[in-house]
N, C-alpha and C positions, 0 to 999 in steps of 0.2 A: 555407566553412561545411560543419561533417559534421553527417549526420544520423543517430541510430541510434533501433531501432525494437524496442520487445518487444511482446508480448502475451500472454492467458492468460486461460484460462476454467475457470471452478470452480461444482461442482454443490453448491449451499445444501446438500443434506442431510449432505453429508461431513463440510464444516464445523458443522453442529449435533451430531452425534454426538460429533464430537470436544469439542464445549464439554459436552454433554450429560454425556462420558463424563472428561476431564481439570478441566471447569468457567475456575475463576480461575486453575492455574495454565497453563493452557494462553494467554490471555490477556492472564497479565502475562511470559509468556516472547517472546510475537510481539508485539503492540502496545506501543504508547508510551502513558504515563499521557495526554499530549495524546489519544492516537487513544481510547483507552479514554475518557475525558471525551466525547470526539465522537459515540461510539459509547453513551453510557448507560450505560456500566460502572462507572462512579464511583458509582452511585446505584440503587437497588433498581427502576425505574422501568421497565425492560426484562429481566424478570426476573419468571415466574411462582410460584404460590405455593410449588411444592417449590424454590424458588432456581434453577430452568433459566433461558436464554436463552429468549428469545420468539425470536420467527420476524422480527420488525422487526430484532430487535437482531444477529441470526444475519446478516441479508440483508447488512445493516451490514458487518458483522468479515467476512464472506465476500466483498466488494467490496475493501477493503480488502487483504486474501489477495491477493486478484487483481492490484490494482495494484500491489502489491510485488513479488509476482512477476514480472509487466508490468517493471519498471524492471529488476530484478537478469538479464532478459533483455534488454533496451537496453544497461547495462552488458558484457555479454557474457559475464558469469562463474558467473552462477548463482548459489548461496547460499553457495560457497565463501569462506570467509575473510570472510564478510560477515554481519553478527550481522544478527536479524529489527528490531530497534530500530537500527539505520543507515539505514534507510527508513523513513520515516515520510509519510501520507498524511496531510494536514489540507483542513479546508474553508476557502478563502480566506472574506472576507467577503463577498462575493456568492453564497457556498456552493458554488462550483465544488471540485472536487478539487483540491492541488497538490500535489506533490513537495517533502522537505526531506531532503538525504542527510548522513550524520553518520558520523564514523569511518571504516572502512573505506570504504564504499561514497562517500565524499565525496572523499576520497583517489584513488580509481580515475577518479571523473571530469573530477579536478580537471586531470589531464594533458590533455583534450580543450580544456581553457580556459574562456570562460564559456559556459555551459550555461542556455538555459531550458529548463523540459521542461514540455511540454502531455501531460495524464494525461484520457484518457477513461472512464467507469464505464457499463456498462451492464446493467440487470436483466431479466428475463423466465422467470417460472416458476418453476423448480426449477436456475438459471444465471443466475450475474453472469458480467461479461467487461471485463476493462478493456486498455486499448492505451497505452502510454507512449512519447510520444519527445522526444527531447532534439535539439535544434538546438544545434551549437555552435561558438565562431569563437574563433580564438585569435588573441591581439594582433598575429600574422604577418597572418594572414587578412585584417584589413581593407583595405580600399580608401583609394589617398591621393590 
């Protein structure tokens, strides 16, 4: 079994200026229609009266930031050759975070073999931070 490990921490207020300041297309160029749906973007409902993000909806997308970036550091590559929607961050059904890699970034880990990855979020202040890793065993690895 290999284990690989990223992390990343992001200060909320960068990420709202930038929404503040690019809005939707900032948005729909990094998120997935899923994460966006996750996140209140699909609906006015996180979204003050001059059309800004809120501070709920920011902390959101700013967590999200972070575990992507979390992962494309796991991976080892960084954002290289890897589009922002090949990562995608959803909430399982018990609302935990999890990992769904696409494209490129699914490609790169598919050499590792199967892959689960456990993604951590955490918020405090004016910083989210998340940790991602991926445990992985290839069909050599196992035990007979």
């Amino acid at each position: 079994m290999n284990i690989y490990l990223g992390t990343d921490i992001v200060y909320i207020p960068r990420i709202q200026a930038t929404l503040d300041r690019f809005g939707d297309r900032f948005v729909q160029k990094v998120y997935t229609r899923a994460e966006q749906r996750d996140c209140g973007q699909l609906n006015s409902q996180h979204r003050n009266i001059k059309g800004k993000m809120n501070r709920v909806s920011s902390n959101q997308l700013a967590g999200r930031w972070a575990a992507k970036e979390a992962v494309v550091k796991a991976l080892g590559t960084g954002w290289r050759g890897i589009r922002y929607a090949d990562v995608e961050i959803r909430r399982s059904e018990n609302g935990a975070p999890n990992v769904q890699l696409h494209g490129t970034a699914a490609s790169r880990a598919s050499v590792w073999g199967n892959c689960q990855w456990q993604l951590s979020l955490s918020h405090d202040g004016d910083y989210c931070m998340a940790t991602a890793i991926a445990l992985c065993t290839r069909s050599s690895d196992t035990q007979i």
